[in-house]
MIRO-440128 format. One record per residue (C-alpha): x negated, y, z negated; residue in one letter. Coordinates in steps of 0.05 Angstrom, whole numbers, padded with zeros to 5 digits, always signed. Layout:
N
XYZA;...
***
This chain:
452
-02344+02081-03060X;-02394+02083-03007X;-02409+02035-02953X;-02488+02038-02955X;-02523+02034-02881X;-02589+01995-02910X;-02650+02008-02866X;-02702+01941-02867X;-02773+01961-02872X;-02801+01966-02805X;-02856+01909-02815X;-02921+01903-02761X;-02926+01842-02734X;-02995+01815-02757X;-03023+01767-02790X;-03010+01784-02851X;-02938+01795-02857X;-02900+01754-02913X;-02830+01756-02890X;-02795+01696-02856X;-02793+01702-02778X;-02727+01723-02738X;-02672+01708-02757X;-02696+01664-02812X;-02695+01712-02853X;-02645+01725-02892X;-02659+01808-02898X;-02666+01824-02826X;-02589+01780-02819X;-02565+01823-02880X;-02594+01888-02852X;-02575+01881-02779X;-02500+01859-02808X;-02486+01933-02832X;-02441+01967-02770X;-02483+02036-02772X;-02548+01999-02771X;-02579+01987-02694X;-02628+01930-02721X;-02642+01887-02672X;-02676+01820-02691X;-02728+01811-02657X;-02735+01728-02659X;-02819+01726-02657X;-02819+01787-02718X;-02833+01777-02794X;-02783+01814-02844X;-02795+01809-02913X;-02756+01860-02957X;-02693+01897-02943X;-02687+01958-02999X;-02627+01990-03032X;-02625+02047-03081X;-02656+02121-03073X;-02734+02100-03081X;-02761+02161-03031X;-02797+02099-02991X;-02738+02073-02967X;-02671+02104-02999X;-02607+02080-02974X;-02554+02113-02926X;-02477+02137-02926X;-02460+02086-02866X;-02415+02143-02845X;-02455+02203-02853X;-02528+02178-02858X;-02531+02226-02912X;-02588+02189-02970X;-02556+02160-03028X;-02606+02203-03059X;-02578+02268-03040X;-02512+02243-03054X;-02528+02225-03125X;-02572+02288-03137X;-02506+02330-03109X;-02461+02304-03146X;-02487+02270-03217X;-02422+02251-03237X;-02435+02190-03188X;-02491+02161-03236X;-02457+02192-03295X;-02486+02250-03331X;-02529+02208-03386X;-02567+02170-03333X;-02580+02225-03278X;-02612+02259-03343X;-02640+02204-03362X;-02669+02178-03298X;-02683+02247-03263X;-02624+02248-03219X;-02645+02182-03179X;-02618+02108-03188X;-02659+02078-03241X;-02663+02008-03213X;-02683+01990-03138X;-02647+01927-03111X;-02679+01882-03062X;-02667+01819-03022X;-02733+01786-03004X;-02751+01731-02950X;-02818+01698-02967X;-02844+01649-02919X;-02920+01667-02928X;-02951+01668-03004X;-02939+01747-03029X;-03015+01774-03069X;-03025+01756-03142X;-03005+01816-03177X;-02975+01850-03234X;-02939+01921-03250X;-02959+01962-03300X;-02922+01989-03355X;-02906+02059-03363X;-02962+02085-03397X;-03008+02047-03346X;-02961+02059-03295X;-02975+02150-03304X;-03050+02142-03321X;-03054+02101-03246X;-03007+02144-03207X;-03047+02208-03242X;-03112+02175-03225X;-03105+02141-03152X;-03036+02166-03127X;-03047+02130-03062X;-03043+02061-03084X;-03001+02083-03147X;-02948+02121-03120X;-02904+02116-03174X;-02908+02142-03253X;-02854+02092-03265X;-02865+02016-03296X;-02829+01959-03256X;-02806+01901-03298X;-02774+01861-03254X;-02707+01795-03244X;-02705+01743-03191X;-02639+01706-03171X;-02656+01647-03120X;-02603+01655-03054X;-02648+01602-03024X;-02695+01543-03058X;-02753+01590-03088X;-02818+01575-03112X;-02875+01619-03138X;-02928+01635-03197X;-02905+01666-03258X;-02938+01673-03327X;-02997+01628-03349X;-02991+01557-03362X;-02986+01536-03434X;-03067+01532-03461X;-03071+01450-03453X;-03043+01449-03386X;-03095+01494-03367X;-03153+01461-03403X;-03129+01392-03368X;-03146+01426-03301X;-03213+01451-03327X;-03228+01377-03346X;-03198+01342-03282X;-03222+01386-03224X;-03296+01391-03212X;-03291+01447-03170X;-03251+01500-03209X;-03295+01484-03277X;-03363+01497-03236X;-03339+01557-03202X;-03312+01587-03278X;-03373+01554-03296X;-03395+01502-03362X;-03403+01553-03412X;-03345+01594-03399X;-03306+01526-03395X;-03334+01501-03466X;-03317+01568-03498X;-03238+01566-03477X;-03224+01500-03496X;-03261+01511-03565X;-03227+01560-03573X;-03155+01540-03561X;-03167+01475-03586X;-03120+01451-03644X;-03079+01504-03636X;-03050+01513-03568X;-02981+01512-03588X;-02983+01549-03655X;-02936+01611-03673X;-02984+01642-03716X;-02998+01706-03703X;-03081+01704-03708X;-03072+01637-03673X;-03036+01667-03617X;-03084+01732-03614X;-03144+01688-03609X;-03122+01648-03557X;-03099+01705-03511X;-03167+01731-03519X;-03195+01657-03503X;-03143+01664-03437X;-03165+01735-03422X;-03239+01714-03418X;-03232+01649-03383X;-03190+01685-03321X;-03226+01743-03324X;-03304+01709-03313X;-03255+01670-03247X;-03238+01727-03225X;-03305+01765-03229X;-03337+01715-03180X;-03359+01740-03110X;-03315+01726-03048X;-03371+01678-03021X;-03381+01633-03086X;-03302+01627-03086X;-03300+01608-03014X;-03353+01552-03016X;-03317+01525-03079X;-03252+01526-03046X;-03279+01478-02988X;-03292+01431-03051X;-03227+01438-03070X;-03183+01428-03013X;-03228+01368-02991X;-03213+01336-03058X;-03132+01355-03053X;-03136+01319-02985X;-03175+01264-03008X;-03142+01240-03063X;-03065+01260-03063X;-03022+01232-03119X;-03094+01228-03164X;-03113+01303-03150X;-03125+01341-03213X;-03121+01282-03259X;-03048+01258-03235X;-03024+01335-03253X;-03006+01362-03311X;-02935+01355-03349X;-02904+01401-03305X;-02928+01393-03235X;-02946+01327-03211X;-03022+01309-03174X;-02992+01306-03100X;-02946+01358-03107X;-03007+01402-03135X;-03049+01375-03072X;-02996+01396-03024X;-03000+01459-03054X;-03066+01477-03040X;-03065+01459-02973X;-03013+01493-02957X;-03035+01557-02996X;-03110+01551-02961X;-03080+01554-02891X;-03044+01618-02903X;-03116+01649-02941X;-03173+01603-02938X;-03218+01598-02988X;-03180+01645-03029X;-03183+01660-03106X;-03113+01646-03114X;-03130+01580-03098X;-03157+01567-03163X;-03117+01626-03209X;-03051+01578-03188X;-03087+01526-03243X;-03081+01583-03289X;-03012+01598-03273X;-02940+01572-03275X;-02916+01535-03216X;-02842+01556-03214X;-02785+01523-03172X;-02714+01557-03172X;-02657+01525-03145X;-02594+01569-03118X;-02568+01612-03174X;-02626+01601-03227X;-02660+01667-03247X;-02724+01685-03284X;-02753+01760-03310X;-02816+01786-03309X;-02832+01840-03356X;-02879+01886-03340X;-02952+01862-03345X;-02935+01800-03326X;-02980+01762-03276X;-02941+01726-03210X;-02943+01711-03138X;-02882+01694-03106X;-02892+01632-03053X;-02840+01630-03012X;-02757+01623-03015X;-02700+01683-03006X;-02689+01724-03065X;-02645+01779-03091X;-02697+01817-03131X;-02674+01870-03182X;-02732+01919-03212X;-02738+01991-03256X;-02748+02039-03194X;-02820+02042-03175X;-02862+02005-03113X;-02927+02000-03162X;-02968+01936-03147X;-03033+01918-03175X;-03059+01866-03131X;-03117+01810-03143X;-03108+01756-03088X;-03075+01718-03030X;-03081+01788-02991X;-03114+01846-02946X;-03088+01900-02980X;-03123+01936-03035X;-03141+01898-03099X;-03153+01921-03167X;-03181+01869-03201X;-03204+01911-03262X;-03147+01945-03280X;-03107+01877-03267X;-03154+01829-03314X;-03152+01885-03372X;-03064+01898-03368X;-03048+01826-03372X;-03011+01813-03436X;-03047+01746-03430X;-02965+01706-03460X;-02972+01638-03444X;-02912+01596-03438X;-02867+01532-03406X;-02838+01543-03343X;-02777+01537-03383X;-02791+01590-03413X;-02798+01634-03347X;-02724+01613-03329X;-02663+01653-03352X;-02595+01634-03382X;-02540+01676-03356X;-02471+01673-03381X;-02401+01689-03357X;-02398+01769-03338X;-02340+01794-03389X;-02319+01861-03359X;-02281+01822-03301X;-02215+01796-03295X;-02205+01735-03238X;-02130+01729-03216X;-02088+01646-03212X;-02125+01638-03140X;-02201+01653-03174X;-02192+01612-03236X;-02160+01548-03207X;-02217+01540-03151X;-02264+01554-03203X;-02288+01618-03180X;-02342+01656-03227X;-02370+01722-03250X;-02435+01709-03282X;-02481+01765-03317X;-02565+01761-03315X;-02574+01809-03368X;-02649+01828-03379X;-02677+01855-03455X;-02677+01932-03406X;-02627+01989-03402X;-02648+02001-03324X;-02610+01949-03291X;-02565+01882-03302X;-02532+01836-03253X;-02474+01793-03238X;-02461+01744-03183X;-02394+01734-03165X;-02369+01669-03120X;-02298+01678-03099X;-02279+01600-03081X;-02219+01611-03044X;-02182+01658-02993X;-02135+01703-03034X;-02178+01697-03103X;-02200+01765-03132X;-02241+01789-03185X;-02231+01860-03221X;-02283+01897-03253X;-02272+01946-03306X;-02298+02020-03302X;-02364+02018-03327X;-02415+02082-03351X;-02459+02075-03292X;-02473+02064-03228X;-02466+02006-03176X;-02491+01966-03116X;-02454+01911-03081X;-02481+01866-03033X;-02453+01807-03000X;-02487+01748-02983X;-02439+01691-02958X;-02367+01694-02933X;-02315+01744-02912X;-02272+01803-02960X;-02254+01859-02980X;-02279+01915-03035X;-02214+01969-03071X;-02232+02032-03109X;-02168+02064-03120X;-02132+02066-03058X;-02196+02056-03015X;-02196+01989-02991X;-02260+01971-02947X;-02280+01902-02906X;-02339+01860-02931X;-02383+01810-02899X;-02446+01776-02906X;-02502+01837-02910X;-02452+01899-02922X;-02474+01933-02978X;-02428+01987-03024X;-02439+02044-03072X;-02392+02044-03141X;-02397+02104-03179X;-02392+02112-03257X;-02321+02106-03287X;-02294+02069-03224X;-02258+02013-03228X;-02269+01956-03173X;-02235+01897-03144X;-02267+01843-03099X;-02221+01795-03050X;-02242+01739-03014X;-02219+01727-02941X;-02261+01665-02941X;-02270+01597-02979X;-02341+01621-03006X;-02345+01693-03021X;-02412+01714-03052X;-02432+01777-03078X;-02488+01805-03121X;-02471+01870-03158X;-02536+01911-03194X;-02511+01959-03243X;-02542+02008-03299X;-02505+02021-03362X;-02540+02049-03424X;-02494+02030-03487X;-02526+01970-03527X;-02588+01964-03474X;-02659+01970-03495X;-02707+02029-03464X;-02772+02018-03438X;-02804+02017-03505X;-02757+01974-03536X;-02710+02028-03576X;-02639+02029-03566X;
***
């Protein structure tokens, strides 16, 4: 077991940093918790991400050695277990993330593997990875974001109740999607489903084709009419977001990128809320923008982002119009069901304050996760050895972590290295003792191209 010193990204302060301010944010708090780490908060500076794995951008650190926990791995593969350091060319295959959001993050998507080499091959400066990045999201704090497209009718309700988003995609374009979906929005048959993608993939890709000043002058339209008319904006909503909470939206997005496009992909796009605890995946290929909320984020080990809105940095709005899968689906559909972690035994003290071991279990061999809420001082949860590697992190509450005789403290923002074929116990000191564990182990999981 290692105690992992987990540097934060060293964020500029400008104007376009995402992360919340200060202490705010819940990774600067976590990052500046680890002893080793000399983080000092300052109040007046964004941090958005705190990283931990062996991703060469940012690997993690031995808190007593400051060796990387990628030459510790690569030294000694037994760590990751022989399988996956093969596998996964002797580096973790998941990175683990906590994310503080408090400014909209840039419409994107991450390509699959195949994508994922031909980009890094191609333009290894924004591509710096050959790796795809499917991707989990567990909500510490109320999240909200974009993910996936709205289901086809939702959509073509926008296209008929806001003036400013049908000019801008323009009549014809208009007239062609909803003929096209038309009867059939919600049909499972396969050349039903293929035509409408293409119907989707034509509709957002003539939006997104439009020049910057077109977009802007439309936008002016459009946040005029959100502040006009409130709880009547964009025909009173849709089934799942209602008109004013779809005003407030773009006035709120508009003041952090005026007269962006996202603006008006959002209308394409699921709005998503998350309360504590609720989870949703994105596979790769998947459009989303993440709006603002703290997150632990779990992802296949890669920092590849193709980007197409609400941001400075380089966009690729090609490649990102033409990777899409184009799914289109219910925000209940986005959302994830996990279910009791079964690898974990909880002792009297756990199970009569109704302490928990859940599992979010993604359809990927790279990574899995299980939140663990101890409820009351003394109550302690056992994992069994598993084939594959580990990383704790504690976000609430006061305890300690046991591998074999090694018995460490843990507190909000310490984060710990398991190793393969170790077996672990957690013990709260505290009434509320949260951790999240990310873990890779290859029996039963699906690979990257859907074999076992």
């Amino acid at each position: 077991m290692l105690p992992l010193g987990v540097k934060a990204p060293g964020l500029a302060v400008s104007a376009t940093c995402t992360g919340k301010v200060g202490h705010e944010s819940a990774a600067a708090k976590f990052a500046a918790a680890t002893p080793s780490n000399k983080l000092s908060i300052e109040q007046e500076k964004p941090y958005a991400e705190l990283w931990m794995g062996t991703h060469p951008s940012l690997p993690s650190k031995d808190a007593e050695t400051q060796r990387s926990l990628l030459d510790l791995v690569q030294d000694n593969q037994a760590l990751m277990s022989m399988e996956i350091s093969k596998k996964y060319g002797e580096k973790l295959p998941f990175l683990f993330k906590v994310l503080s959001i408090r400014k909209a993050l840039s419409i994107q998507a991450h390509p699959n593997k195949k994508l994922a080499e031909q980009l890094h091959e191609k333009d290894p400066k924004n591509y710096p990875d050959d790796n795809h990045k499917p991707e989990m999201t567990i909500a510490v704090t109320p999240f909200e974001g974009l993910c996936g497209f709205r289901p086809l009718k939702e959509i073509s309700h926008f296209l008929s109740s806001i003036p400013s988003f049908r000019s801008l995609i323009g009549e014809s374009a208009a007239k062609d999607f909803e003929n096209a979906v038309r009867g059939h929005e919600t049909s499972d048959s396969e050349k039903d489903v293929a035509k409408n993608k293409k119907a989707l993939q034509a509709a957002f890709s003539t939006l997104m084709k439009i020049d910057k000043s077109t977009v802007a002058s439309a936008a002016q339209e459009l946040v005029a009419s959100a502040e006009e008319e409130g709880e009547k904006f964009a025909g009173g909503g849709g089934p799942s977001n209602g008109g004013k909470e779809l005003a407030d939206l773009v006035i709120r997005l508009n003041r952090q990128f005026e007269g962006d496009i996202g603006l008006f992909v959002l209308f394409f796009l699921n709005y998503v809320k998350l309360e504590i605890g609720e989870a949703m995946f994105l596979k790769a290929d998947d459009i989303h923008a993440y709006l603002s909320g703290d997150i632990i984020e779990c992802m296949a080990s890669s920092d590849n982002v193709v980007r197409a809105g609400f941001t400075p940095k380089f966009q690729d709005i090609p490649t990102l119009t033409t990777m899409l899968t184009y799914s289109y689906a219910p925000i209940s559909e986005q959302k994830m069901h996990p279910t009791d972690y079964p690898y974990v035994t909880l002792n009297s003290t756990a199970y009569s304050s109704s302490s928990s071991a859940i599992l979010y279990d993604p359809p990927i061999e790279e990574f899995s996760v299980v939140k663990t809420e101890l409820k009351r001082k003394g109550a302690k949860a056992s994992f069994e050895a598993i084939a594959g590697p580990s990383i704790f992190i504690c976000t609430n509450g006061e305890g300690t972590i046991s591998v074999g005789p090694k018995n460490e403290e843990v507190k909000a923002g310490f984060v710990y290295f398991v190793g393969a074929t170790a077996e672990c116990v957690l013990e709260s000191q505290s009434e509320d003792f949260t951790t999240f564990k990310a873990f890779c182990e290859l029996s039963g999981k699906e690979s990257a191209n859907g074999t076992k």
